[in-house]
N, CA, C, O and CB atoms as a CASP TS submission, in Angstrom:
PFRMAT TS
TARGET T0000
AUTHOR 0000-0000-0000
METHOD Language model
MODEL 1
PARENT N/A
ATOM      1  N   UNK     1     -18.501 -17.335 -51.833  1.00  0.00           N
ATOM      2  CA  UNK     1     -18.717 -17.076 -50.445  1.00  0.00           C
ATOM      3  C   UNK     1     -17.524 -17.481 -49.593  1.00  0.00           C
ATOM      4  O   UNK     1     -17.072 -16.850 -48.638  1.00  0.00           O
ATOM      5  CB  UNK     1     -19.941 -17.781 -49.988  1.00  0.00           C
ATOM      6  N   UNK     2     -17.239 -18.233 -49.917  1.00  0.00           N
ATOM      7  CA  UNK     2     -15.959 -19.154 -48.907  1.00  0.00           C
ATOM      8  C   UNK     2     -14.561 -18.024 -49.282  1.00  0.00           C
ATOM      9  O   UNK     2     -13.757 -17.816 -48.373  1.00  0.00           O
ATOM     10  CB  UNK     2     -15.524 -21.389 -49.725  1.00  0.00           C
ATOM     11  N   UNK     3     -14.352 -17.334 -50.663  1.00  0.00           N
ATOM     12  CA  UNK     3     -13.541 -16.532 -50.944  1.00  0.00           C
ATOM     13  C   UNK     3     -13.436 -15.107 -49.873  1.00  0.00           C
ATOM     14  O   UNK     3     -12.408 -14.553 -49.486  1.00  0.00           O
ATOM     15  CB  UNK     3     -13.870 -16.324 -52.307  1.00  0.00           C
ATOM     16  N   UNK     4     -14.581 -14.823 -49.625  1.00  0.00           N
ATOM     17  CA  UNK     4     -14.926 -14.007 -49.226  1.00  0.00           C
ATOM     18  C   UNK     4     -14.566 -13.570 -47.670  1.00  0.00           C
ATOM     19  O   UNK     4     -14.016 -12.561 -47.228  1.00  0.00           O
ATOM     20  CB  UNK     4     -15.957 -14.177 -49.581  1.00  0.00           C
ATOM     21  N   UNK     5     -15.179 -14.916 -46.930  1.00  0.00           N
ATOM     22  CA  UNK     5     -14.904 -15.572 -45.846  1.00  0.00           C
ATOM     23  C   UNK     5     -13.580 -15.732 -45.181  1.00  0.00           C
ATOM     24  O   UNK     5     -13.241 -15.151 -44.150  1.00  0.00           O
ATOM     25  CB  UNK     5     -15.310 -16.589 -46.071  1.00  0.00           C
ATOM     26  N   UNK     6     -12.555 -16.937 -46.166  1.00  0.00           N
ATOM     27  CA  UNK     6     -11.575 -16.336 -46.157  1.00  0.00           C
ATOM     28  C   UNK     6     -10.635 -14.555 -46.019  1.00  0.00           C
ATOM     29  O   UNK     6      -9.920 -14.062 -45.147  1.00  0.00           O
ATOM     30  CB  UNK     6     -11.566 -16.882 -46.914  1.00  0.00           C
ATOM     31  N   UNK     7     -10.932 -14.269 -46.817  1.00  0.00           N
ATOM     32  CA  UNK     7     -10.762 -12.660 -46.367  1.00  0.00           C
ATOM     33  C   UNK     7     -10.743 -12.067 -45.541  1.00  0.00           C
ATOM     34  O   UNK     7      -9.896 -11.281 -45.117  1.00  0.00           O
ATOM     35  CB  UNK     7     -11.294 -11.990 -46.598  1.00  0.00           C
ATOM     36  N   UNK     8     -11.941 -12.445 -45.099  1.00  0.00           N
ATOM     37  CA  UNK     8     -12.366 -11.605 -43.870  1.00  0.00           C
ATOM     38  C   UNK     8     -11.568 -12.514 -42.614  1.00  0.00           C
ATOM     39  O   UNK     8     -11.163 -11.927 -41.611  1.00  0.00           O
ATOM     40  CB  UNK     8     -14.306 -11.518 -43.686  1.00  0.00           C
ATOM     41  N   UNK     9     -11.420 -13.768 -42.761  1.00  0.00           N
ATOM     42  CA  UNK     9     -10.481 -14.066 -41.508  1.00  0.00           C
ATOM     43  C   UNK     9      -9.330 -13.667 -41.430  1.00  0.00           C
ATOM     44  O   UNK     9      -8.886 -13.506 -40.293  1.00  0.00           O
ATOM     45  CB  UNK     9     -10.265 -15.249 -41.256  1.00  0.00           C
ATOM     46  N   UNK    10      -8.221 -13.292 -42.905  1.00  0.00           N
ATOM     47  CA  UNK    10      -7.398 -12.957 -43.054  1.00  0.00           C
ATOM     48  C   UNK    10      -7.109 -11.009 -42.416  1.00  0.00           C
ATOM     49  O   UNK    10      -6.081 -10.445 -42.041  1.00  0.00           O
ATOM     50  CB  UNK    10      -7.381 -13.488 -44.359  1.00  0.00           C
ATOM     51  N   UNK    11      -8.085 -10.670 -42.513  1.00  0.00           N
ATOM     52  CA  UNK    11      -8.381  -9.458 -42.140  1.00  0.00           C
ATOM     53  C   UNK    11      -8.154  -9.353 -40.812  1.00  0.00           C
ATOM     54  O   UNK    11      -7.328  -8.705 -40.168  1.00  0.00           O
ATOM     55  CB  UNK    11      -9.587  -9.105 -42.467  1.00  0.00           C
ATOM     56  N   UNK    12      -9.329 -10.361 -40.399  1.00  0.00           N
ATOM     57  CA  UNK    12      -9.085 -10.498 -38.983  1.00  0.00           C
ATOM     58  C   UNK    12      -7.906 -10.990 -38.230  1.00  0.00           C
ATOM     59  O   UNK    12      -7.705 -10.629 -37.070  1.00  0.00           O
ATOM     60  CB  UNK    12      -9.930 -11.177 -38.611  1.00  0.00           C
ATOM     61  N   UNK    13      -7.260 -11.662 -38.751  1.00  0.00           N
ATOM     62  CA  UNK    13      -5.530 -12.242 -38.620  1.00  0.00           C
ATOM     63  C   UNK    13      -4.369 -11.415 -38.127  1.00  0.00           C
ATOM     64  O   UNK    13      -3.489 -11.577 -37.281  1.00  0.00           O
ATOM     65  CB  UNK    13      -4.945 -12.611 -40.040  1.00  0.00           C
ATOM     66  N   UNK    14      -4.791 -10.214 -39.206  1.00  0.00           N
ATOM     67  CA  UNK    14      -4.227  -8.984 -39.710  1.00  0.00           C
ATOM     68  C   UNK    14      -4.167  -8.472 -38.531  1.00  0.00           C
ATOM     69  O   UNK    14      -3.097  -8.549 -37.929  1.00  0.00           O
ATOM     70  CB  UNK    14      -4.935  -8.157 -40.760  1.00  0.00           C
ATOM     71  N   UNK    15      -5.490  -7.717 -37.816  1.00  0.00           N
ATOM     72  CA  UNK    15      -5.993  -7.074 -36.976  1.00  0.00           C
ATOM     73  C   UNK    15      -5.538  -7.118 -35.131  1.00  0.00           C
ATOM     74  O   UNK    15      -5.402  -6.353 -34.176  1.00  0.00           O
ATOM     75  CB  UNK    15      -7.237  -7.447 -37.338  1.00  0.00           C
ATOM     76  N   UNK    16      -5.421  -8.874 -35.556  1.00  0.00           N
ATOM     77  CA  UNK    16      -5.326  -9.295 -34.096  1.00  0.00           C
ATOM     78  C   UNK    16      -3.422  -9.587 -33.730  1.00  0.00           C
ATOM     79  O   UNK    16      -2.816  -9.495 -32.663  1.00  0.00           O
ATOM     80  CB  UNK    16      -6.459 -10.976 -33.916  1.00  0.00           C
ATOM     81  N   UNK    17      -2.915  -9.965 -35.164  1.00  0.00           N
ATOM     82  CA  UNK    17      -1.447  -9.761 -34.822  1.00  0.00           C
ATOM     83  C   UNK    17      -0.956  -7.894 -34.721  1.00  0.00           C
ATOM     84  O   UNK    17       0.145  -7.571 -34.277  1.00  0.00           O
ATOM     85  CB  UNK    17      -0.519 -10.667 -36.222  1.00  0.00           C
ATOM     86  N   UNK    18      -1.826  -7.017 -35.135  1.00  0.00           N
ATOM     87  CA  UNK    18      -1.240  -5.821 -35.340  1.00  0.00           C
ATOM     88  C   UNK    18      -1.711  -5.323 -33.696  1.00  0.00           C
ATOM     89  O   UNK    18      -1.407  -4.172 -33.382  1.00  0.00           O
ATOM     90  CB  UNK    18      -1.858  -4.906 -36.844  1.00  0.00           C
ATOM     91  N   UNK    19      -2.333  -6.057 -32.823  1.00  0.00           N
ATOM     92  CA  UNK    19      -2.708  -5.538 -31.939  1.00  0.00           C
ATOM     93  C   UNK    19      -1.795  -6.479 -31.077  1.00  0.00           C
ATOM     94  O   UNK    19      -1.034  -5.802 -30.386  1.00  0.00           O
ATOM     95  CB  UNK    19      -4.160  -5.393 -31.834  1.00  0.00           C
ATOM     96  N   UNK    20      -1.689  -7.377 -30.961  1.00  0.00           N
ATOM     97  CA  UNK    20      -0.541  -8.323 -30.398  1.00  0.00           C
ATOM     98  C   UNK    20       1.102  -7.511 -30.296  1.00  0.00           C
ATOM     99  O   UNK    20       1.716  -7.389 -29.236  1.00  0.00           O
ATOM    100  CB  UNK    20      -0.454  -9.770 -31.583  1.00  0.00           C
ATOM    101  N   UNK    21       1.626  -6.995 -31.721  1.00  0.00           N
ATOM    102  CA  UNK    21       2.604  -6.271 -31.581  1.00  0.00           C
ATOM    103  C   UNK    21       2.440  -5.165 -30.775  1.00  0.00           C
ATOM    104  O   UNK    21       3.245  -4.871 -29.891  1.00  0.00           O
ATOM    105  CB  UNK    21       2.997  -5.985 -32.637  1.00  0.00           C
ATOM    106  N   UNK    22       1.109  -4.324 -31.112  1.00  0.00           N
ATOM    107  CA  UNK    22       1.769  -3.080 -30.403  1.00  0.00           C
ATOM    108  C   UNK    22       1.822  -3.495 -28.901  1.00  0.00           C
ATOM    109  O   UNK    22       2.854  -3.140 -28.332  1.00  0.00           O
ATOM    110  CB  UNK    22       0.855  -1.592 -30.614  1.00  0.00           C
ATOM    111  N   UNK    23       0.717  -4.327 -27.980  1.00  0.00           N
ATOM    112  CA  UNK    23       0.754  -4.713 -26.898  1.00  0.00           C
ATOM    113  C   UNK    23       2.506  -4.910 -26.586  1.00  0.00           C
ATOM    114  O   UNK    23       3.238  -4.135 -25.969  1.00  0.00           O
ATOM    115  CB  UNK    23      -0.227  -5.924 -26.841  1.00  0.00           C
ATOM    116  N   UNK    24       2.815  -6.048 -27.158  1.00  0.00           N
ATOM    117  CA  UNK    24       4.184  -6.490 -27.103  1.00  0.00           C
ATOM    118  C   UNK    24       4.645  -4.901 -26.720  1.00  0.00           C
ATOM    119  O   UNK    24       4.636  -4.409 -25.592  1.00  0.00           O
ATOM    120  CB  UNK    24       4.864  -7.308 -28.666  1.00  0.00           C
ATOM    121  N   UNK    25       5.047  -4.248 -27.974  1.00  0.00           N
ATOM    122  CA  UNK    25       6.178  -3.103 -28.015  1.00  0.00           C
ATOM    123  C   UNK    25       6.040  -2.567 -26.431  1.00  0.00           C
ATOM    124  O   UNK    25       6.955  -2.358 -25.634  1.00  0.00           O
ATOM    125  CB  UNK    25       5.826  -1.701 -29.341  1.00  0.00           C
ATOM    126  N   UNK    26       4.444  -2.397 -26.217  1.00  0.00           N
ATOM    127  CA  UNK    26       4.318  -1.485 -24.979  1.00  0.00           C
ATOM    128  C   UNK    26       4.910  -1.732 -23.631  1.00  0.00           C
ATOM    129  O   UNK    26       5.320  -0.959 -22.765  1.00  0.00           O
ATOM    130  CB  UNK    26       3.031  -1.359 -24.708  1.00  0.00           C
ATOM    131  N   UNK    27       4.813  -3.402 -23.723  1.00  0.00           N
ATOM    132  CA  UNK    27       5.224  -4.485 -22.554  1.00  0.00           C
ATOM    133  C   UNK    27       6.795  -4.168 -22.537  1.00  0.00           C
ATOM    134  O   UNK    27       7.380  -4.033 -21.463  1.00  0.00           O
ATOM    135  CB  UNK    27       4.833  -6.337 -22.965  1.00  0.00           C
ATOM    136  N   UNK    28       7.493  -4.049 -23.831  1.00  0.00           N
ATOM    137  CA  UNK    28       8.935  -3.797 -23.451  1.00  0.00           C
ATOM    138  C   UNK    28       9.404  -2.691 -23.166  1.00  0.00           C
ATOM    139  O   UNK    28      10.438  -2.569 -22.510  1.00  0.00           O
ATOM    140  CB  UNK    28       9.704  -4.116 -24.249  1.00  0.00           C
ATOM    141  N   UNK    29       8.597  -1.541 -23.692  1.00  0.00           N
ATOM    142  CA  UNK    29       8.464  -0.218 -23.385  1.00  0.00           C
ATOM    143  C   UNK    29       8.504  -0.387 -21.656  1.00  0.00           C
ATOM    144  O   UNK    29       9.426  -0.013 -20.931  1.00  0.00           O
ATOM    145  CB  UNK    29       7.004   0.482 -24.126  1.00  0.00           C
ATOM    146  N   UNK    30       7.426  -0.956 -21.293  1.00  0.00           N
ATOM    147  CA  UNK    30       7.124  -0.840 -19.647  1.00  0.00           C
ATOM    148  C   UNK    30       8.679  -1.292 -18.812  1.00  0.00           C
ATOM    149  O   UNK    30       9.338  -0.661 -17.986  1.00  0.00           O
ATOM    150  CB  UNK    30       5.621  -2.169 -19.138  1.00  0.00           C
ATOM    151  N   UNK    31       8.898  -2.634 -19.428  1.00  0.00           N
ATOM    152  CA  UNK    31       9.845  -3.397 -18.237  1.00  0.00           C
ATOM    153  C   UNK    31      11.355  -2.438 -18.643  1.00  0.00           C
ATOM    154  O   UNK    31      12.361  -2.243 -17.961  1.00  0.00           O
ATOM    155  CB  UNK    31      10.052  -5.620 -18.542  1.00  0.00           C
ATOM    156  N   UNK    32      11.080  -2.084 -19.702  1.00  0.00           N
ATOM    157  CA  UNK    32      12.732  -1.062 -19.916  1.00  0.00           C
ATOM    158  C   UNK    32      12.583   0.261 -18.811  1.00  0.00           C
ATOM    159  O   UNK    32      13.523   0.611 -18.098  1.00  0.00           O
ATOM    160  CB  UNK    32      12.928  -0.152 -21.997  1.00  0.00           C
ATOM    161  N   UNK    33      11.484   0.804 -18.802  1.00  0.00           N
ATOM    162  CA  UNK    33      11.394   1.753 -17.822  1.00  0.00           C
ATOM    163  C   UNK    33      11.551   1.403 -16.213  1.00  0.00           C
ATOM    164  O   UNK    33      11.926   2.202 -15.355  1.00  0.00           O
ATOM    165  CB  UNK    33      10.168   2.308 -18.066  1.00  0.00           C
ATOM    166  N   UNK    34      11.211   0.152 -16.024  1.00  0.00           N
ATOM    167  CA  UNK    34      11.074  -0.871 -14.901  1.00  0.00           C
ATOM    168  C   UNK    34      12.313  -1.052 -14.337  1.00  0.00           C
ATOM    169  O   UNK    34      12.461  -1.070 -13.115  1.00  0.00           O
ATOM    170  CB  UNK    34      10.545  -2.209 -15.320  1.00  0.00           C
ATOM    171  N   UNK    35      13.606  -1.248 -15.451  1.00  0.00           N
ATOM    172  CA  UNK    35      14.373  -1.588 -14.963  1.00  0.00           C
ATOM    173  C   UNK    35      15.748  -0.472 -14.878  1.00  0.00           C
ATOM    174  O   UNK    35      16.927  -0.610 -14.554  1.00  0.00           O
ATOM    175  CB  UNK    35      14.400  -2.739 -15.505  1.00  0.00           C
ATOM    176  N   UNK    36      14.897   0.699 -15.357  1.00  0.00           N
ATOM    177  CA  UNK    36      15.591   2.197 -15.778  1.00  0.00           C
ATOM    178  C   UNK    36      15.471   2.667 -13.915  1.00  0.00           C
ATOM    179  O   UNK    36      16.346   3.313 -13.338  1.00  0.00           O
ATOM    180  CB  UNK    36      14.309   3.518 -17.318  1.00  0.00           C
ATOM    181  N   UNK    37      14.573   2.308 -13.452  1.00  0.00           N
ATOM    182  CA  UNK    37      13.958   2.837 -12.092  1.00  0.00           C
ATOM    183  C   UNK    37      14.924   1.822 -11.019  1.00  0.00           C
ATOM    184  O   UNK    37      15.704   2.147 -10.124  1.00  0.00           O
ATOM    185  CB  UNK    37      11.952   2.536 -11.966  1.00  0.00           C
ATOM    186  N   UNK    38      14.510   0.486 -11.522  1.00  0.00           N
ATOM    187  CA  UNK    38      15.431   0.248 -10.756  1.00  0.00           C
ATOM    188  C   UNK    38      16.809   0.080 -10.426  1.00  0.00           C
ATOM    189  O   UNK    38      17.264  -0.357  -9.369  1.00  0.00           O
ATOM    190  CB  UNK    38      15.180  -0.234 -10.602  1.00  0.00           C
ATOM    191  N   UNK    39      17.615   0.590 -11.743  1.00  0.00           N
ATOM    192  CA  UNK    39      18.942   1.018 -11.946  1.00  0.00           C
ATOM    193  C   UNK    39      19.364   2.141 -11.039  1.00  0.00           C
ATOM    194  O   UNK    39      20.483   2.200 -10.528  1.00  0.00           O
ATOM    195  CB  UNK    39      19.107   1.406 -13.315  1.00  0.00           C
ATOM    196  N   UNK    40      18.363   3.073 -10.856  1.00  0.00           N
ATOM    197  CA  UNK    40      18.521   4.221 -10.556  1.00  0.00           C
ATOM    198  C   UNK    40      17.681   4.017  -9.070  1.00  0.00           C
ATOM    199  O   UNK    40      17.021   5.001  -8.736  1.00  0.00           O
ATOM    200  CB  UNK    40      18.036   5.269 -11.732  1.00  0.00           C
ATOM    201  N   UNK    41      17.655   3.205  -8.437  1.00  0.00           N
ATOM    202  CA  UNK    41      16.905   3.204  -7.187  1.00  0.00           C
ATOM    203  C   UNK    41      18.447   2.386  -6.909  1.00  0.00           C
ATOM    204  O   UNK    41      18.933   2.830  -5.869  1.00  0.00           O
ATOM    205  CB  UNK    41      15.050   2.401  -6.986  1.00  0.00           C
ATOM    206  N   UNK    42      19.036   1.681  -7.334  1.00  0.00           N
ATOM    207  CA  UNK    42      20.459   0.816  -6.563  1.00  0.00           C
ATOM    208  C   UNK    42      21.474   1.738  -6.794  1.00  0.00           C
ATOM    209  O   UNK    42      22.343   1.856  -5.931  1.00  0.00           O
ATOM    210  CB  UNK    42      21.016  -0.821  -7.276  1.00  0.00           C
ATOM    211  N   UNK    43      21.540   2.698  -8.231  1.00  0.00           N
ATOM    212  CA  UNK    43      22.716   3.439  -8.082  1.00  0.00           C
ATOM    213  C   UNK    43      23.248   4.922  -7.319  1.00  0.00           C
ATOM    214  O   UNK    43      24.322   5.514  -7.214  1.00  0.00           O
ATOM    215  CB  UNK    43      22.895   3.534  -9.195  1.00  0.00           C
ATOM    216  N   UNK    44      22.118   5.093  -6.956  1.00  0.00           N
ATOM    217  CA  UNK    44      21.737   6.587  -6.014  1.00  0.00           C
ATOM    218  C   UNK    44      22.272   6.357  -4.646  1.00  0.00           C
ATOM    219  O   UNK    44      23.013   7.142  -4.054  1.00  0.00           O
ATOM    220  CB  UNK    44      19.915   6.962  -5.805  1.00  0.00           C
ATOM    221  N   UNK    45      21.831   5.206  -4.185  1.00  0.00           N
ATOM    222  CA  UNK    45      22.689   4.337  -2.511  1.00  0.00           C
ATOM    223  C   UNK    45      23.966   4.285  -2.639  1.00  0.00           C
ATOM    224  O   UNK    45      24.630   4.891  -1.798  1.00  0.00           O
ATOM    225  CB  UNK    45      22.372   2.561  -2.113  1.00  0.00           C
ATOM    226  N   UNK    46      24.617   3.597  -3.656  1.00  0.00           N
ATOM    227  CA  UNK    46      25.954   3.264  -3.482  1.00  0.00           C
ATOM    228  C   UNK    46      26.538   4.141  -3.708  1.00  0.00           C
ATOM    229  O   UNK    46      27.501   4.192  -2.941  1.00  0.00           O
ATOM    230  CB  UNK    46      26.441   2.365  -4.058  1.00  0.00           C
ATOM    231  N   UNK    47      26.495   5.483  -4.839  1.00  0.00           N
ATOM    232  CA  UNK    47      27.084   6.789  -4.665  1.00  0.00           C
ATOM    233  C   UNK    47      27.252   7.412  -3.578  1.00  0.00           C
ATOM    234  O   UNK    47      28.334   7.832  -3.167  1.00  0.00           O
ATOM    235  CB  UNK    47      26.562   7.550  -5.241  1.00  0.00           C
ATOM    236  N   UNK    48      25.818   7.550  -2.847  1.00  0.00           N
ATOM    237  CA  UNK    48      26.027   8.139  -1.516  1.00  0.00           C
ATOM    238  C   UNK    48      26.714   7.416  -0.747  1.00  0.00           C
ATOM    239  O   UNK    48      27.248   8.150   0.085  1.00  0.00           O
ATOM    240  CB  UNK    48      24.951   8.426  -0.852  1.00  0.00           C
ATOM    241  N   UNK    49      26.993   6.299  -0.581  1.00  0.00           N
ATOM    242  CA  UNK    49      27.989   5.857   0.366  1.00  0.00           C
ATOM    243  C   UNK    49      29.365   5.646  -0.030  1.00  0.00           C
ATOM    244  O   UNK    49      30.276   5.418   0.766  1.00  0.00           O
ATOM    245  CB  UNK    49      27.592   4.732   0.886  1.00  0.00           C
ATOM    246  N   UNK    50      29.483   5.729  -1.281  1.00  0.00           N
ATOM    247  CA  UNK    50      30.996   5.779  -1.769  1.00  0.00           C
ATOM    248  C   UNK    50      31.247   7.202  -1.355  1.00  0.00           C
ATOM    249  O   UNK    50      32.203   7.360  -0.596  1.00  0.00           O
ATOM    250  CB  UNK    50      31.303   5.474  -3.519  1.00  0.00           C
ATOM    251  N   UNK    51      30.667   8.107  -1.658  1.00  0.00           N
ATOM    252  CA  UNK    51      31.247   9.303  -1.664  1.00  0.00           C
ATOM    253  C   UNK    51      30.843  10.027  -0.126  1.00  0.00           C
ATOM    254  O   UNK    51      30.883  11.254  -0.029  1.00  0.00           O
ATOM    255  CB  UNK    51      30.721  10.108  -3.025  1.00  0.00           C
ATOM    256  N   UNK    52      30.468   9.196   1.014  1.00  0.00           N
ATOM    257  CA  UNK    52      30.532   9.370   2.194  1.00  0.00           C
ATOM    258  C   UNK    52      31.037   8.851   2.862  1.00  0.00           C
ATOM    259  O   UNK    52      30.841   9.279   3.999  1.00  0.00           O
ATOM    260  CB  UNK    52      29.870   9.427   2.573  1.00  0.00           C
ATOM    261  N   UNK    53      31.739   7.969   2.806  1.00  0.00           N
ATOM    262  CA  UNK    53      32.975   7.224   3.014  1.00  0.00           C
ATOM    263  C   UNK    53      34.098   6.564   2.530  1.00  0.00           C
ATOM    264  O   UNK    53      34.753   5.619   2.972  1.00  0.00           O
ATOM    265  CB  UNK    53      32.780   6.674   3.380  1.00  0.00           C
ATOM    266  N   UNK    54      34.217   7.476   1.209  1.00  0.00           N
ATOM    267  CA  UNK    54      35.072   7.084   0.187  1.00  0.00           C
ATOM    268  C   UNK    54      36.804   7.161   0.588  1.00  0.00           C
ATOM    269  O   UNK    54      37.720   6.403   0.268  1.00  0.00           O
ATOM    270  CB  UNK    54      34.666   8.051  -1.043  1.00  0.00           C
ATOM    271  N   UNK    55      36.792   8.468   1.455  1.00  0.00           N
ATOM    272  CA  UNK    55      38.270   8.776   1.200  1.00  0.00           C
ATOM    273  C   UNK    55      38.381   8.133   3.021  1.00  0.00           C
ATOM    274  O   UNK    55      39.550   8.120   3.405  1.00  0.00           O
ATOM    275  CB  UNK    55      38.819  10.883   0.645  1.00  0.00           C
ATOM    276  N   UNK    56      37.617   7.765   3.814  1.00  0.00           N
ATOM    277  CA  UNK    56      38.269   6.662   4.669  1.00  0.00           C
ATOM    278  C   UNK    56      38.532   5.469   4.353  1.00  0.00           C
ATOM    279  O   UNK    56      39.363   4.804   4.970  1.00  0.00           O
ATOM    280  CB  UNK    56      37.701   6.429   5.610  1.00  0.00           C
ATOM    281  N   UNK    57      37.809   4.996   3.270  1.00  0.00           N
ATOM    282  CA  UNK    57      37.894   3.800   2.869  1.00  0.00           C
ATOM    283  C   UNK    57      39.314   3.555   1.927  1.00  0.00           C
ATOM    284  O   UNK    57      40.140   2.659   1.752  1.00  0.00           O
ATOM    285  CB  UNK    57      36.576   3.539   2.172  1.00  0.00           C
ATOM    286  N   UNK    58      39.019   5.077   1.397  1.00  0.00           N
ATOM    287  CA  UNK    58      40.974   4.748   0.449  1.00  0.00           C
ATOM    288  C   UNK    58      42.203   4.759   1.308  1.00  0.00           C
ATOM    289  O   UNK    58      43.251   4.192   0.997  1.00  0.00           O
ATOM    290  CB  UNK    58      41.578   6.214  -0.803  1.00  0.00           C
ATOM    291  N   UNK    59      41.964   5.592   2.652  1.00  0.00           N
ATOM    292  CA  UNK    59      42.733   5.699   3.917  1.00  0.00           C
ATOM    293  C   UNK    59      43.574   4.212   4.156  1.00  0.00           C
ATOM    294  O   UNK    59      44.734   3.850   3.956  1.00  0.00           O
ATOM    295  CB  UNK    59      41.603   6.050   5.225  1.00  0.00           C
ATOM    296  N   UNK    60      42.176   3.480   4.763  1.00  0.00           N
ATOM    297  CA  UNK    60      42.330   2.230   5.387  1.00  0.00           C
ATOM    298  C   UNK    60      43.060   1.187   3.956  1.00  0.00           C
ATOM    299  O   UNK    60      44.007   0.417   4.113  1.00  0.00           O
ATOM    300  CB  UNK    60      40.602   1.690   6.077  1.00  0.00           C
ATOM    301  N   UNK    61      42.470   1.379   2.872  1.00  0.00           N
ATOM    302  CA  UNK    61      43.036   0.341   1.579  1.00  0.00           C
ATOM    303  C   UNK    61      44.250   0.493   1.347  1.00  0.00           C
ATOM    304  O   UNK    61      44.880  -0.289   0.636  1.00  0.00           O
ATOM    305  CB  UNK    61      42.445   0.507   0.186  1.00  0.00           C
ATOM    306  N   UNK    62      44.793   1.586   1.947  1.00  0.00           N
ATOM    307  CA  UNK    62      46.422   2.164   1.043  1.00  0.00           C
ATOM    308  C   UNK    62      46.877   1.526   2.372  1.00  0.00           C
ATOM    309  O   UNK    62      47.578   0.516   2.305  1.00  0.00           O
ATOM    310  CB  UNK    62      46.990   4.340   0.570  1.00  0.00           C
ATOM    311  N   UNK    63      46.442   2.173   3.909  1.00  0.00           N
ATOM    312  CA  UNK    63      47.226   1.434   5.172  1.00  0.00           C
ATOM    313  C   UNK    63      47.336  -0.136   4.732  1.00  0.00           C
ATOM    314  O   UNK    63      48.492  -0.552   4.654  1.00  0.00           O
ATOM    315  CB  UNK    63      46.267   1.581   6.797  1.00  0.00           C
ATOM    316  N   UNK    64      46.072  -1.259   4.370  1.00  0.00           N
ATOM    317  CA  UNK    64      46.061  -2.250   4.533  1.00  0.00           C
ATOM    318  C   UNK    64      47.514  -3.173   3.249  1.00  0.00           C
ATOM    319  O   UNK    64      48.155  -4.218   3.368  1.00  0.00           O
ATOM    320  CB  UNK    64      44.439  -2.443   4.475  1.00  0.00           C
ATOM    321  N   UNK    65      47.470  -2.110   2.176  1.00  0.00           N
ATOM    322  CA  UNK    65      47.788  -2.413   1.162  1.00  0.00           C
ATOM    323  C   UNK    65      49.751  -2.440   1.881  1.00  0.00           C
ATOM    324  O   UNK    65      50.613  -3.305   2.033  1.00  0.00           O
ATOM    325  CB  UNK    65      47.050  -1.278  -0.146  1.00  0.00           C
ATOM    326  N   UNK    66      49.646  -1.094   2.100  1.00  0.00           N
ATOM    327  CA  UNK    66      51.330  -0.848   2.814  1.00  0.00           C
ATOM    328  C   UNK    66      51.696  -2.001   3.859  1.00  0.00           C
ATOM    329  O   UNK    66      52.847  -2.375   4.084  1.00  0.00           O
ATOM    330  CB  UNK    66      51.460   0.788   3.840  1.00  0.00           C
ATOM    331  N   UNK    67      50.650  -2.461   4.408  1.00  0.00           N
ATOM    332  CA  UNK    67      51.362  -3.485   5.466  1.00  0.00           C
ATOM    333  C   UNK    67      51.648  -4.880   5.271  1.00  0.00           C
ATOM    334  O   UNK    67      52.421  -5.726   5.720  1.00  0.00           O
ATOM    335  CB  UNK    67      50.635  -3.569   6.581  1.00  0.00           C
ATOM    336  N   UNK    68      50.718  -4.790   4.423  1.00  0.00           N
ATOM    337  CA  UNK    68      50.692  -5.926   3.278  1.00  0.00           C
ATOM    338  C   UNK    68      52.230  -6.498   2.113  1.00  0.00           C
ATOM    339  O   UNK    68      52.705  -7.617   1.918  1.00  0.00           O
ATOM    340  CB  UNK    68      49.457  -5.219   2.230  1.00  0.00           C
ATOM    341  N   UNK    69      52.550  -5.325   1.645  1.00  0.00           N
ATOM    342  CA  UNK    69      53.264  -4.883   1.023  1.00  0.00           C
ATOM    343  C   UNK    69      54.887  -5.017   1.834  1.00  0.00           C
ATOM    344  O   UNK    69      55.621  -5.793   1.222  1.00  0.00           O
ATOM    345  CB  UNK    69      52.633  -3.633   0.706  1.00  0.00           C
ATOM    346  N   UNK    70      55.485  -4.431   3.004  1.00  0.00           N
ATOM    347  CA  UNK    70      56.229  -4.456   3.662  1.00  0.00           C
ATOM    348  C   UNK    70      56.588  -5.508   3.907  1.00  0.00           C
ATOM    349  O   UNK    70      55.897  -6.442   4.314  1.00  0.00           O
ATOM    350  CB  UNK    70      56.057  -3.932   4.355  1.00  0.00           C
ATOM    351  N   UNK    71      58.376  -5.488   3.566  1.00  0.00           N
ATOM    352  CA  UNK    71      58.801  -6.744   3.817  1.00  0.00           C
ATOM    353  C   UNK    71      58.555  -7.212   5.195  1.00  0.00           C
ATOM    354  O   UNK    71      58.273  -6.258   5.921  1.00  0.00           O
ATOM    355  CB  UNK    71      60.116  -6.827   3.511  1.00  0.00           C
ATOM    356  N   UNK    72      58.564  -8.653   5.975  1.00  0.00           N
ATOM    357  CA  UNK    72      59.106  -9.099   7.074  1.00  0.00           C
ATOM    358  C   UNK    72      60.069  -8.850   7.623  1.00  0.00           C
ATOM    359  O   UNK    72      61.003  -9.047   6.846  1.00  0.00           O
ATOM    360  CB  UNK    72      59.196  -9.931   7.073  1.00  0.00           C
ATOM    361  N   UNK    73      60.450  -8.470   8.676  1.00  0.00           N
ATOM    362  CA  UNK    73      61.330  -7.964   9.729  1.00  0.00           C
ATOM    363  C   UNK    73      61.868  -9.005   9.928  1.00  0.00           C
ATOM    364  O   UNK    73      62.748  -9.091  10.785  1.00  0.00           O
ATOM    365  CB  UNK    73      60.841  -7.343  10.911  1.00  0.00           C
TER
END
């Protein structure tokens, strides 16, 4: 009986880690998508503003850079 018993907890062991993993897998499944969204919720902004004020911004960097650059008088 106790053989038996055994078994069946082992079974049950079985059962409850095979349900533990898939939970797990799903949980990383979730936060990878989580953080797929929010990759793509920060990188969509800064495109649009690089590339809406990109070539004033290279304007002003090359002016700042040239004056920078220039010897003292």
């Amino acid at each position: 009986m106790s053989v038996k018993a055994s078994t069946s907890n082992d079974t049950d062991r079985a059962r409850l880690a095979a349900i533990i993993s898939r939970k797990a897998r799903r949980s990383r499944g979730a936060v990878l998508v989580e953080y797929a969204f929010l990759l793509t919720a920060v990188a969509i902004p800064v495109l649009a503003g690089i590339s809406a004020g990109g070539v004033q911004m290279l304007n002003q960097y090359r002016a700042a850079r040239t004056s920078i650059m220039a010897p003292i008088p």
